[in-house]
mmCIF file of the C-alpha atoms, coordinates in Angstrom:
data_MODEL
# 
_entry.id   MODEL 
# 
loop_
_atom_site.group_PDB 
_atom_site.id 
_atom_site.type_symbol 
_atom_site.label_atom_id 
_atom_site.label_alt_id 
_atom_site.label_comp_id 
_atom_site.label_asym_id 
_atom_site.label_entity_id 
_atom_site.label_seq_id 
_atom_site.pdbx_PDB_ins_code 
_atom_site.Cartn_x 
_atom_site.Cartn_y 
_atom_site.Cartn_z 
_atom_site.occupancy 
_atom_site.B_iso_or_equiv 
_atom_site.pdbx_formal_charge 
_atom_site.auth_seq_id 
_atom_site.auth_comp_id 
_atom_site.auth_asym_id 
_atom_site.auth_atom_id 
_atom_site.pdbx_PDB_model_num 
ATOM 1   C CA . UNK A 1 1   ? 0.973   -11.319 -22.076 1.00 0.00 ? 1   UNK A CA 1 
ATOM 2   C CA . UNK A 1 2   ? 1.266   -7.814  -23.973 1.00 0.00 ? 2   UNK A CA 1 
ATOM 3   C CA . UNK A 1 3   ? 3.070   -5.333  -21.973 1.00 0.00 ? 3   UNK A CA 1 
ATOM 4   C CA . UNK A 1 4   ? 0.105   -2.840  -22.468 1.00 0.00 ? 4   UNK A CA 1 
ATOM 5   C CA . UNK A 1 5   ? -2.075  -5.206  -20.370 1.00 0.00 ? 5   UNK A CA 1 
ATOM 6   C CA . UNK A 1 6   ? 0.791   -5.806  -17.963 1.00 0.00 ? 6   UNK A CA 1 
ATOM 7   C CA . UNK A 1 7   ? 0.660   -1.761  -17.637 1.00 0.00 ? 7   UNK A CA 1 
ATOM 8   C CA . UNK A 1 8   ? -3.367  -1.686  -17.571 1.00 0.00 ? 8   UNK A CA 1 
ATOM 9   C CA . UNK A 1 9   ? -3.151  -4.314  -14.419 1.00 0.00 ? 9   UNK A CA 1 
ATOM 10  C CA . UNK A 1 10  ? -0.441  -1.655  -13.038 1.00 0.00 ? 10  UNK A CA 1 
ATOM 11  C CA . UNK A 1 11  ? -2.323  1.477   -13.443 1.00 0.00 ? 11  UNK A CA 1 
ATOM 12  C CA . UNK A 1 12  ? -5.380  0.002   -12.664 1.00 0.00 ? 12  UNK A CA 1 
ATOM 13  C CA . UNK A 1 13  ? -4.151  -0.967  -8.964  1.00 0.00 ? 13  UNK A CA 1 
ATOM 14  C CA . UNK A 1 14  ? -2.651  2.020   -8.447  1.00 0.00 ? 14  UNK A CA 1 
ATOM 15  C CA . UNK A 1 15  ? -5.824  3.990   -9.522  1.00 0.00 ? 15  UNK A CA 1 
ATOM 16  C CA . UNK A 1 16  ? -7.581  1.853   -6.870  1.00 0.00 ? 16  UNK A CA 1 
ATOM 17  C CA . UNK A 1 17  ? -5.116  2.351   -4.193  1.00 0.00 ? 17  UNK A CA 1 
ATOM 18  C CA . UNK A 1 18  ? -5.325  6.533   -5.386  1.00 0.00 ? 18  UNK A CA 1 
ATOM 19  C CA . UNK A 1 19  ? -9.094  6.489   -4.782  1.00 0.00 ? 19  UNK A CA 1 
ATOM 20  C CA . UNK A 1 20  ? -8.278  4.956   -1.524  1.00 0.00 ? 20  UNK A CA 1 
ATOM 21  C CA . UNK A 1 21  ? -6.025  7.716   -1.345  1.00 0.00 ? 21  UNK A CA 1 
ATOM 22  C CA . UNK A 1 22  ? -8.691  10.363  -2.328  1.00 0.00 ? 22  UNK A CA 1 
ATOM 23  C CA . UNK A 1 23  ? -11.776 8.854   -0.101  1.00 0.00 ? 23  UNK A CA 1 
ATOM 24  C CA . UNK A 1 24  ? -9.215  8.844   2.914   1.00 0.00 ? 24  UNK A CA 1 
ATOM 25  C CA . UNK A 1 25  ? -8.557  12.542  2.113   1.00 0.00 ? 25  UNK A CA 1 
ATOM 26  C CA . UNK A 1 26  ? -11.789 13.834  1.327   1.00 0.00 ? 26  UNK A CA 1 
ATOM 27  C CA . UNK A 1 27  ? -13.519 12.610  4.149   1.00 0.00 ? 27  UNK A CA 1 
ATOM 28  C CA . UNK A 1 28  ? -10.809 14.001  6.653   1.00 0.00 ? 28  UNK A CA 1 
ATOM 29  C CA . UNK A 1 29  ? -10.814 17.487  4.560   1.00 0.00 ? 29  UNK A CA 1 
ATOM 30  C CA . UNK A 1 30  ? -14.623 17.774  5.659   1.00 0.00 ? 30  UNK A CA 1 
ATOM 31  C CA . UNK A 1 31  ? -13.933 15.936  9.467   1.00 0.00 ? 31  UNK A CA 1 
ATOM 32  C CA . UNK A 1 32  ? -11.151 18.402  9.744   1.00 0.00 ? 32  UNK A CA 1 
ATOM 33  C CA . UNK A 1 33  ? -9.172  15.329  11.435  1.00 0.00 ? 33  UNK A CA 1 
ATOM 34  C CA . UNK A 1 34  ? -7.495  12.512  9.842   1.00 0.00 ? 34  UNK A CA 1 
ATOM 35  C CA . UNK A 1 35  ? -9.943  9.517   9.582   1.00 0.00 ? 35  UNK A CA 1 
ATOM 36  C CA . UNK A 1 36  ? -10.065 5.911   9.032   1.00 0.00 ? 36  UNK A CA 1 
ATOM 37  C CA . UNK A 1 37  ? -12.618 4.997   6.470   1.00 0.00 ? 37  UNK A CA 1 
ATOM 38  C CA . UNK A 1 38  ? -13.761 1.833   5.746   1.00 0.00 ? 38  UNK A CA 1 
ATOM 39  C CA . UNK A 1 39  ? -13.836 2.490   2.036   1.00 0.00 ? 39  UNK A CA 1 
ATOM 40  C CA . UNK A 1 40  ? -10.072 2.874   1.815   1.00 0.00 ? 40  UNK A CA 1 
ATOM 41  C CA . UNK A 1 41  ? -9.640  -0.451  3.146   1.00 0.00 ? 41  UNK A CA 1 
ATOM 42  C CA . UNK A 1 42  ? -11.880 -2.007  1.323   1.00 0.00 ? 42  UNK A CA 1 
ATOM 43  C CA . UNK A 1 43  ? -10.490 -0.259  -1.895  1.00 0.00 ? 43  UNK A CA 1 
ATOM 44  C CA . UNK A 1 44  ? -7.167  -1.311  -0.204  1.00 0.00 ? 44  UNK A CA 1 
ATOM 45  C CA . UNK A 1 45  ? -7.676  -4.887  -0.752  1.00 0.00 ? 45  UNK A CA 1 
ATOM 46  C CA . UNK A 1 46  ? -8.671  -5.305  -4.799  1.00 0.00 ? 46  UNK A CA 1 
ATOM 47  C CA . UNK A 1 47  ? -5.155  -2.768  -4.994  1.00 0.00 ? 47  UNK A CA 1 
ATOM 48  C CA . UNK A 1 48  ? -3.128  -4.871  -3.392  1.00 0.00 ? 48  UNK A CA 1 
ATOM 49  C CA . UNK A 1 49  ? -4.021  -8.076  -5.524  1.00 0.00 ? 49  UNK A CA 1 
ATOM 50  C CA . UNK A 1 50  ? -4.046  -6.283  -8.841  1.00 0.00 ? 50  UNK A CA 1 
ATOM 51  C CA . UNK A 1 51  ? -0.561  -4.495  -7.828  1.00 0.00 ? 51  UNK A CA 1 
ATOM 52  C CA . UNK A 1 52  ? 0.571   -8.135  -6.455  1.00 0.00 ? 52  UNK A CA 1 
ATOM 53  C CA . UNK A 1 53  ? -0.255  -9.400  -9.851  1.00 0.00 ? 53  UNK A CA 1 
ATOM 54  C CA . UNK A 1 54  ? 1.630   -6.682  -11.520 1.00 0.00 ? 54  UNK A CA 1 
ATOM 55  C CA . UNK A 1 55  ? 4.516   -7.398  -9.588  1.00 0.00 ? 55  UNK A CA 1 
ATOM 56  C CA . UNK A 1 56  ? 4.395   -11.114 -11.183 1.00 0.00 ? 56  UNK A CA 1 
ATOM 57  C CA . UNK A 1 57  ? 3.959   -9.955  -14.296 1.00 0.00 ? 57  UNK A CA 1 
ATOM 58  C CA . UNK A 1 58  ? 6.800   -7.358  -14.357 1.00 0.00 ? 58  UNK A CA 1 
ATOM 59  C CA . UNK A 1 59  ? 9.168   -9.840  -12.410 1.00 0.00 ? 59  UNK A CA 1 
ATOM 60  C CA . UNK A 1 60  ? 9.518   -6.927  -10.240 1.00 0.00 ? 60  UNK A CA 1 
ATOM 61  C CA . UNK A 1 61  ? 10.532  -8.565  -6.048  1.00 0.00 ? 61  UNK A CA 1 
ATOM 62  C CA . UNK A 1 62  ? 10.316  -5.390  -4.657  1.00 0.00 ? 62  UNK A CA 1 
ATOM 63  C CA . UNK A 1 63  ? 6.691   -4.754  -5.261  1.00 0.00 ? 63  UNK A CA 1 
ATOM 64  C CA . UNK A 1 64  ? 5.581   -8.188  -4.635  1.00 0.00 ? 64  UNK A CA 1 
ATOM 65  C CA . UNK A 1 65  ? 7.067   -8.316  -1.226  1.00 0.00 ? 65  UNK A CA 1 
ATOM 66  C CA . UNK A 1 66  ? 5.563   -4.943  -0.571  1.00 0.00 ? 66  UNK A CA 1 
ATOM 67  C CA . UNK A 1 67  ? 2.080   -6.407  -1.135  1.00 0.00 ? 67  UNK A CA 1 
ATOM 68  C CA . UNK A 1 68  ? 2.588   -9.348  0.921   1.00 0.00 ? 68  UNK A CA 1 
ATOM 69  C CA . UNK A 1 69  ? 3.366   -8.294  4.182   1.00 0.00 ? 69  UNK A CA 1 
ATOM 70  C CA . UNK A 1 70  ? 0.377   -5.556  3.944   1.00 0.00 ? 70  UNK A CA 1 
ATOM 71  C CA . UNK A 1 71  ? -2.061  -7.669  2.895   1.00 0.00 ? 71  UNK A CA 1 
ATOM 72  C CA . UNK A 1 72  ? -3.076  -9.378  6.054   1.00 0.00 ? 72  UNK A CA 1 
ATOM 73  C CA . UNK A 1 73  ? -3.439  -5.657  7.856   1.00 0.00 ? 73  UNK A CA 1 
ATOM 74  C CA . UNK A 1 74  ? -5.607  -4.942  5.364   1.00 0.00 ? 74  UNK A CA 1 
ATOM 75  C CA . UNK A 1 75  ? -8.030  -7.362  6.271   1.00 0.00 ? 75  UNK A CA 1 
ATOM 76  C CA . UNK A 1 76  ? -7.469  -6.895  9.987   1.00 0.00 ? 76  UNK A CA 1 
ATOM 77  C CA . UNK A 1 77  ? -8.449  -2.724  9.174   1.00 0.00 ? 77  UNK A CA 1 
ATOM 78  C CA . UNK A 1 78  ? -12.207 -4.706  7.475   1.00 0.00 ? 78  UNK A CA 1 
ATOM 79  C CA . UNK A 1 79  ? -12.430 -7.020  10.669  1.00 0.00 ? 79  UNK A CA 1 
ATOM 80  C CA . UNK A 1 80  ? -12.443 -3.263  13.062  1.00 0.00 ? 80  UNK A CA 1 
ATOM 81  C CA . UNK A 1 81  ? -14.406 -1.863  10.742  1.00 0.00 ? 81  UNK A CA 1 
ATOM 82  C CA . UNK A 1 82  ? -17.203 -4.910  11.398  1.00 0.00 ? 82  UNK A CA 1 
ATOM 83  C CA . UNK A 1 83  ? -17.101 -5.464  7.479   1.00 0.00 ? 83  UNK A CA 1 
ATOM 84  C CA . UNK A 1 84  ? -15.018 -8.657  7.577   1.00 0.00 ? 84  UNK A CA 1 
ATOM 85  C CA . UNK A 1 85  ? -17.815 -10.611 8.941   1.00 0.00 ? 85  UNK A CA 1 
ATOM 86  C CA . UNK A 1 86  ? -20.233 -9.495  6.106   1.00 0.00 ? 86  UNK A CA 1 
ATOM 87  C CA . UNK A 1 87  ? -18.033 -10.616 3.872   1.00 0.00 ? 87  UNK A CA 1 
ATOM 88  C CA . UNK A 1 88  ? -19.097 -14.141 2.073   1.00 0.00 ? 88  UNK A CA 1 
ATOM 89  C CA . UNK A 1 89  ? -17.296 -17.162 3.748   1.00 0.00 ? 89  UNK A CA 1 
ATOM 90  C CA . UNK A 1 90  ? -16.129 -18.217 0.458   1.00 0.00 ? 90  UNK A CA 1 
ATOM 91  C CA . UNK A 1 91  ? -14.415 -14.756 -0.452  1.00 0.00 ? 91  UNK A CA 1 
ATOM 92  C CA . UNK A 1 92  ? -12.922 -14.804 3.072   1.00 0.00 ? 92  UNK A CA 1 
ATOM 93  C CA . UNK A 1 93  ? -11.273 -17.708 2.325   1.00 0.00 ? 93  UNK A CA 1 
ATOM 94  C CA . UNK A 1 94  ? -9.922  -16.625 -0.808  1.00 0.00 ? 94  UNK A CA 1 
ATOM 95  C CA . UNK A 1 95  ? -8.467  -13.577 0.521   1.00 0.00 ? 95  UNK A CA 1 
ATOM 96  C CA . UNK A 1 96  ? -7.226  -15.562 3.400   1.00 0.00 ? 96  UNK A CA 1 
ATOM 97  C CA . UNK A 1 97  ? -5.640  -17.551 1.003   1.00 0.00 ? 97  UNK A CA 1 
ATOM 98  C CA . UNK A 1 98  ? -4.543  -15.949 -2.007  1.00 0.00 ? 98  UNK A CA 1 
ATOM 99  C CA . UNK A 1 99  ? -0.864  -15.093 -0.250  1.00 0.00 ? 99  UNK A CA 1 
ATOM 100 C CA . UNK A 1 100 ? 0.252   -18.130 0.394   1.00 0.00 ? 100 UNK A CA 1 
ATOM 101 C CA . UNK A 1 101 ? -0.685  -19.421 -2.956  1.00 0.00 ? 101 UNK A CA 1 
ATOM 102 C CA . UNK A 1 102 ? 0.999   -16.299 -4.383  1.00 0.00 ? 102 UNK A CA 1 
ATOM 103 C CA . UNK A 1 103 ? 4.290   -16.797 -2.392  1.00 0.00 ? 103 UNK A CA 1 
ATOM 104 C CA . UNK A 1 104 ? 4.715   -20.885 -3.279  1.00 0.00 ? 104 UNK A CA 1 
ATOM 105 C CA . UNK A 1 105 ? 3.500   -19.958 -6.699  1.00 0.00 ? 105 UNK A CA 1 
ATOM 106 C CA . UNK A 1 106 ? 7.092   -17.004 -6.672  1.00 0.00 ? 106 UNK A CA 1 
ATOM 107 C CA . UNK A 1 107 ? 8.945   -20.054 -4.798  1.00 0.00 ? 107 UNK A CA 1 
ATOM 108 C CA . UNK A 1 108 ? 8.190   -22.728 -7.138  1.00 0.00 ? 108 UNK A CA 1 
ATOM 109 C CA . UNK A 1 109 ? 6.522   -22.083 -10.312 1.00 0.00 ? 109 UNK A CA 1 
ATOM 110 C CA . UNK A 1 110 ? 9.001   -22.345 -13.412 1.00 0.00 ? 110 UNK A CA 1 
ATOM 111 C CA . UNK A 1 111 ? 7.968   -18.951 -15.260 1.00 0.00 ? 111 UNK A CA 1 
ATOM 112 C CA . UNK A 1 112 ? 8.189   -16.765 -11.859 1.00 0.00 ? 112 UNK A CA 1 
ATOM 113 C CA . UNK A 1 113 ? 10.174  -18.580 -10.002 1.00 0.00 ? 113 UNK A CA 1 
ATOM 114 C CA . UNK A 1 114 ? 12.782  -16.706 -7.169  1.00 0.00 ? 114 UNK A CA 1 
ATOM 115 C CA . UNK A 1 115 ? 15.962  -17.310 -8.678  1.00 0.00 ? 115 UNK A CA 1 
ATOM 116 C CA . UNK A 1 116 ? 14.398  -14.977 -12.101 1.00 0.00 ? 116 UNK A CA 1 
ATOM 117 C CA . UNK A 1 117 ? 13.255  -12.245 -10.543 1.00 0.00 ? 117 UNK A CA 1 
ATOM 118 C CA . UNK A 1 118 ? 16.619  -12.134 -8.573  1.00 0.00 ? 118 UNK A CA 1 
ATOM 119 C CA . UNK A 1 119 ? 18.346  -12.505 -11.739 1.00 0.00 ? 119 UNK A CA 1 
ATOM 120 C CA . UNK A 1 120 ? 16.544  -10.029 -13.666 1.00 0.00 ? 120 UNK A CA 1 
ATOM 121 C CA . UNK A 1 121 ? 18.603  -8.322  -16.092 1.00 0.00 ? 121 UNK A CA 1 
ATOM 122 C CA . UNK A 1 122 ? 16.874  -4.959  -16.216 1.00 0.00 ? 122 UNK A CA 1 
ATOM 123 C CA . UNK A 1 123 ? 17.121  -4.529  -12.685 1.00 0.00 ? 123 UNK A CA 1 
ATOM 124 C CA . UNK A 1 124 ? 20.717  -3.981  -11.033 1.00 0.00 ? 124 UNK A CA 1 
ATOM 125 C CA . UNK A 1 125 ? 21.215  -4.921  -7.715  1.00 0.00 ? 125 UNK A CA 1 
ATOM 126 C CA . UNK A 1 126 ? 22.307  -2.003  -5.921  1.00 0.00 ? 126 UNK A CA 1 
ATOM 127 C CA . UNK A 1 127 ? 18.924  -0.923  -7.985  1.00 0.00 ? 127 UNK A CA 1 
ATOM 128 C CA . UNK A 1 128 ? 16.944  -3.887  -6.831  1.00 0.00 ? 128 UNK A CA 1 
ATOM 129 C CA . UNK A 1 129 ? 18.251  -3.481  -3.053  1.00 0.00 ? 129 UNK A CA 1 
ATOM 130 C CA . UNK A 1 130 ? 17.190  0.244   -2.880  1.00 0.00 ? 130 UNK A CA 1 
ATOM 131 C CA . UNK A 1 131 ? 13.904  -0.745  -4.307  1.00 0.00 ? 131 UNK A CA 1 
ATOM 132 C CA . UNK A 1 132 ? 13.424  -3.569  -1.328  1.00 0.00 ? 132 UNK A CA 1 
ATOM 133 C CA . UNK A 1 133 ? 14.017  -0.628  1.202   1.00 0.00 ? 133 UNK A CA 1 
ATOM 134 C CA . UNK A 1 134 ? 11.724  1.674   -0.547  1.00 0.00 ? 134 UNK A CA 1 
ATOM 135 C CA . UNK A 1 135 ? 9.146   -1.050  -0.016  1.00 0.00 ? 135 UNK A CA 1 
ATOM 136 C CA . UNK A 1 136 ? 10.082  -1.989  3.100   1.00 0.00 ? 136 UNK A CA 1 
ATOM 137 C CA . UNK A 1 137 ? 9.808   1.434   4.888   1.00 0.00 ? 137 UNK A CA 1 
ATOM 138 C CA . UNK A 1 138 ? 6.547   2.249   2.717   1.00 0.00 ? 138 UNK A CA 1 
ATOM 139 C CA . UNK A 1 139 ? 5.186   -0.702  3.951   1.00 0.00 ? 139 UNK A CA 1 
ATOM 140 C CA . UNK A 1 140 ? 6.386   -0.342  7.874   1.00 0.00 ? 140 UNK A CA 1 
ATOM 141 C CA . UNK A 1 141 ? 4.135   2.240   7.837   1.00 0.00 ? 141 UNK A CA 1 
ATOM 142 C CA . UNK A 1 142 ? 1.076   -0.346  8.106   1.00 0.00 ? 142 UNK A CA 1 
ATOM 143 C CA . UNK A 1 143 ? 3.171   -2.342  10.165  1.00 0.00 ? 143 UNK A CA 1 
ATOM 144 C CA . UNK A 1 144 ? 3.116   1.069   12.454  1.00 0.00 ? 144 UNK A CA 1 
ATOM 145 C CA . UNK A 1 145 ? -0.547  1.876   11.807  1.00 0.00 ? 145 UNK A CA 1 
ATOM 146 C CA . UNK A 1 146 ? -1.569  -2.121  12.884  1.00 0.00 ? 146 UNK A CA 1 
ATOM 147 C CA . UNK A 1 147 ? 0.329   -1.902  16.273  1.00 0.00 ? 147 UNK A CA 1 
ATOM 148 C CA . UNK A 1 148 ? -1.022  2.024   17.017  1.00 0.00 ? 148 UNK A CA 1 
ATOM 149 C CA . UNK A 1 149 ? -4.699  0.744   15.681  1.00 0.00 ? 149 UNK A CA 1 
ATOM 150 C CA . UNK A 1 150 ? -4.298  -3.065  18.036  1.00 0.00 ? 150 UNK A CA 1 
ATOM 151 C CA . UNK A 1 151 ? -3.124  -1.365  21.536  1.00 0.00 ? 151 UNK A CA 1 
ATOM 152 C CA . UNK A 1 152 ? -6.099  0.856   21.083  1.00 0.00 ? 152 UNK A CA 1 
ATOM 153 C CA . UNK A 1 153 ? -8.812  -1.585  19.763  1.00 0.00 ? 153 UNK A CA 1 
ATOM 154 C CA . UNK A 1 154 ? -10.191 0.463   16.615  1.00 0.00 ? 154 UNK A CA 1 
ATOM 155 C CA . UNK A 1 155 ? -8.707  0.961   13.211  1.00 0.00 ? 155 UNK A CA 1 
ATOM 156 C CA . UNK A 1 156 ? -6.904  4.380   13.166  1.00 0.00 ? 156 UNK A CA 1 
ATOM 157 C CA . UNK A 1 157 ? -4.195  6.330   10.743  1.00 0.00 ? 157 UNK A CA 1 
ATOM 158 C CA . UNK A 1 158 ? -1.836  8.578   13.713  1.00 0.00 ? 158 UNK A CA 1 
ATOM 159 C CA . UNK A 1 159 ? 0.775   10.360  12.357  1.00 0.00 ? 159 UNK A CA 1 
ATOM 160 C CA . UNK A 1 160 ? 3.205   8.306   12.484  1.00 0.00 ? 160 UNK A CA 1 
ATOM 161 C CA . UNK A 1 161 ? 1.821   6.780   9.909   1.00 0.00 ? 161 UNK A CA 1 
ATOM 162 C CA . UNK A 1 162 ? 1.614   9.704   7.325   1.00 0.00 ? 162 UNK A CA 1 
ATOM 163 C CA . UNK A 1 163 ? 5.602   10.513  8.105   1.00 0.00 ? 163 UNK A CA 1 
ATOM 164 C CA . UNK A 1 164 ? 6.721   7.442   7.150   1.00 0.00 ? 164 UNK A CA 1 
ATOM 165 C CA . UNK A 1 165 ? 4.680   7.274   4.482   1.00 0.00 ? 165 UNK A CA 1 
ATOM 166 C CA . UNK A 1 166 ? 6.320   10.595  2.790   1.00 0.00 ? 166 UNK A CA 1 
ATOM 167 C CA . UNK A 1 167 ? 9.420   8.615   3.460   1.00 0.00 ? 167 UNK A CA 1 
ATOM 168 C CA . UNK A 1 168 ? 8.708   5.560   1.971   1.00 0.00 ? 168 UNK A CA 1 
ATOM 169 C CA . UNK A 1 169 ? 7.101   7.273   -0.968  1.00 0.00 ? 169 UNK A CA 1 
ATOM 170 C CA . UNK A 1 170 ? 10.087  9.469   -1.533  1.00 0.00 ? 170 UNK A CA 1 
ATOM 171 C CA . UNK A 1 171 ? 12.564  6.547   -1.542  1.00 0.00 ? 171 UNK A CA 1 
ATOM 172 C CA . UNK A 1 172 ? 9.719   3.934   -3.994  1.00 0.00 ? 172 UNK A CA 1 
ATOM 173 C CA . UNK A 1 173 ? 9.246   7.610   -6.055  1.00 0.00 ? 173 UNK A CA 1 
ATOM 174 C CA . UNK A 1 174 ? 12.889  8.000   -6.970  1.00 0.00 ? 174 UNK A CA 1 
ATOM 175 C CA . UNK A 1 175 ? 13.289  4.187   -8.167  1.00 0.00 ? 175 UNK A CA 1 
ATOM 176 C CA . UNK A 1 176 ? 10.392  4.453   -10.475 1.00 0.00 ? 176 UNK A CA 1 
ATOM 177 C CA . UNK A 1 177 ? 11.850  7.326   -11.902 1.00 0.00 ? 177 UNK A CA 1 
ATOM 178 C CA . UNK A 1 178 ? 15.621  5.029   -12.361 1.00 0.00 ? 178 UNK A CA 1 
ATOM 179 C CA . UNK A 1 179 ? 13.821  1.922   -12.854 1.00 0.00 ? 179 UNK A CA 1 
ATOM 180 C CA . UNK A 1 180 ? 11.305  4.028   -16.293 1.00 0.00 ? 180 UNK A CA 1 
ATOM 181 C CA . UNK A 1 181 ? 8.158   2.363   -14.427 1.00 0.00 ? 181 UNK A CA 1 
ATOM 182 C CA . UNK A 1 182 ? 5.424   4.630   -15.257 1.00 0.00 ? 182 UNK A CA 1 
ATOM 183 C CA . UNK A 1 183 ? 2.765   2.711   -12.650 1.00 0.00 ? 183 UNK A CA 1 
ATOM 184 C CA . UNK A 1 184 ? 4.883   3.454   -9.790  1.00 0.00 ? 184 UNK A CA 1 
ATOM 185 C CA . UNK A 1 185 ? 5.532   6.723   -10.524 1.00 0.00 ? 185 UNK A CA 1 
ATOM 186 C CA . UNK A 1 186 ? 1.663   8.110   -11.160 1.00 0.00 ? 186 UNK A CA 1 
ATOM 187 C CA . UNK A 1 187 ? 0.357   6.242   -8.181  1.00 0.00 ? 187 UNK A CA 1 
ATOM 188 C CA . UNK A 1 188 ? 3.590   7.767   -5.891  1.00 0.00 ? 188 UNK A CA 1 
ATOM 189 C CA . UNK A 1 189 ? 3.498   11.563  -6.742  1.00 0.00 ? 189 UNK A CA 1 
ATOM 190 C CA . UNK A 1 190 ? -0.729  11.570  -6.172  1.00 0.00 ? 190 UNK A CA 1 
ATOM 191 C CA . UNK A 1 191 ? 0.374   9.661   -2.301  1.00 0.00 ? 191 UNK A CA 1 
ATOM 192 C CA . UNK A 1 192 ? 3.323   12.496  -1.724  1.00 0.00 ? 192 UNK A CA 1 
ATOM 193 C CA . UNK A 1 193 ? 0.600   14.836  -1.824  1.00 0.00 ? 193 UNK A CA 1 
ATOM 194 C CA . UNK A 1 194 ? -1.993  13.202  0.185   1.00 0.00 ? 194 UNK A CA 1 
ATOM 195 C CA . UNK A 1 195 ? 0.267   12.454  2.609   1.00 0.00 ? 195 UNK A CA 1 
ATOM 196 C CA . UNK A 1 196 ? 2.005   15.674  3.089   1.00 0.00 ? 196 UNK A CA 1 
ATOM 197 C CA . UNK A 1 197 ? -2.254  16.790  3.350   1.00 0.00 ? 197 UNK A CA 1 
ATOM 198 C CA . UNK A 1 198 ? -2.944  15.010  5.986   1.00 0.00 ? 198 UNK A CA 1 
ATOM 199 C CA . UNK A 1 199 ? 0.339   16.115  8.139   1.00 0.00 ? 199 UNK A CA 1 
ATOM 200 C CA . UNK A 1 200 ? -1.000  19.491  7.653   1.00 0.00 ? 200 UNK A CA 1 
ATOM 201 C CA . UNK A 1 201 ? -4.645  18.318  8.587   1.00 0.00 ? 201 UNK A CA 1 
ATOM 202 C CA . UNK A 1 202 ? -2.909  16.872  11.762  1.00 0.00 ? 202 UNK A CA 1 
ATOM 203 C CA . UNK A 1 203 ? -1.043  20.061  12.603  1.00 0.00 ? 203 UNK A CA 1 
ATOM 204 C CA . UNK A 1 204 ? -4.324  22.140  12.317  1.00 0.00 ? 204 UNK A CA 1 
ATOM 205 C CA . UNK A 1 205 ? -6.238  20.000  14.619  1.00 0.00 ? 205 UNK A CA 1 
ATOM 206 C CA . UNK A 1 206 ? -3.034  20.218  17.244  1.00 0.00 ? 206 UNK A CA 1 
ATOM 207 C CA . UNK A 1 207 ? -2.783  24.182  16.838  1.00 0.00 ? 207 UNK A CA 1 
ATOM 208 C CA . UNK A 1 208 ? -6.786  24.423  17.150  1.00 0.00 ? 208 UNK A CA 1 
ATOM 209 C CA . UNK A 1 209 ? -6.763  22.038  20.496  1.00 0.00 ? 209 UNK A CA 1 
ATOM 210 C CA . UNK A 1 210 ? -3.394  24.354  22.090  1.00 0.00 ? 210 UNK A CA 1 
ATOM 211 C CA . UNK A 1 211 ? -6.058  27.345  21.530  1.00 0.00 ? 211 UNK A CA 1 
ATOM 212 C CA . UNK A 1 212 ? -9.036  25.662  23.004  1.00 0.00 ? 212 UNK A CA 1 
ATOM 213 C CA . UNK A 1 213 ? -6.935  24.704  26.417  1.00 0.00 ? 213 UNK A CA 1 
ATOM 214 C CA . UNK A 1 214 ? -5.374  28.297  26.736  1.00 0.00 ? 214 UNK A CA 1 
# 
């Protein structure tokens, strides 16, 4: 495959997951509170795959473990949301799916296959470790935003889950900018600023409820 379809697949996942991005915002900007709404996760979920795809493609491990382990929240956001169940049994079971065939297809299949994108030359390890943790924090933050969102029954996005997302970003930011990987980098400077937005949308709402109880 060309590399300027390789890049289209890239940029077009991470203009999905920056619409997320911008419907999440939006809609808080005129709530005045940080929302939920169901059209980031649904947006959410055709990212992930195309991004997941990308990763493939690129030979890149630290994206395609990032996409993994947030995939399944994903869908868990759609099932609080009450859209999971509207959802066609046999698309459910393709997105239920598509994971594990992704991960035994990395495992096992001779053209992207574990021990290559280990190997890759135009990754160093000390590079290829960094990138890991970058993906690892960014994605704790669902990890985070799944356990807040299960103890209280609804899907929700606290706080918690904007800080370490300006983390995570910061850390996946600065290896796009060693690794020359012009996907990452677009779709991570548009998230710095969302997120940064909505810890300011957060500390507005605190300051306006201290006033109201005085």
């Amino acid at each position: 495959m060309s590399q300027n379809l390789i890049y289209a697949v890239g940029f077009l996942a991470q203009l999905l997951f920056s619409a997320r991005q911008l419907s999440q915002w939006i809609s808080s900007e005129r709530a005045g509170r940080i929302l939920s709404p169901l059209l980031f996760w649904q947006l959410s979920i055709l990212a992930s795959f195309l991004l997941m795809l990308y990763g493939f493609l690129r030979h890149d491990l630290a994206i395609i473990l990032g996409q993994l382990v947030t995939y399944g929240i994903y869908i868990r956001n759609l099932y609080y949301h009450g859209f999971w169940a509207k959802i066609p049994l046999p698309l459910r079971l393709f997105c239920l799916l598509f994971p594990g065939a992704a991960t035994i297809w990395l495992l096992t299949g001779s053209s992207y296959d574990l021990q290559q994108l280990l190997a890759n030359e135009a990754i160093s390890t000390p590079l290829l470790l960094w990138g890991i943790a970058g993906q690892f924090v960014f994605t704790f933050r669902f990890v985070y935003q799944w356990w807040y969102s299960e103890k209280r029954h609804e899907s929700l996005l606290p706080i918690g889950f904007w800080a370490i997302s300006i983390t995570g970003s910061a850390m996946v930011l600065s290896y796009a900018i060693v690794r020359r990987d012009p996907v990452l980098f677009v779709g991570q400077s548009f998230g710095l600023f969302v997120y940064s937005r909505n810890v300011l949308l957060w500390l507005r709402q605190r300051q306006a409820h201290r006033r109201e109880l005085q």
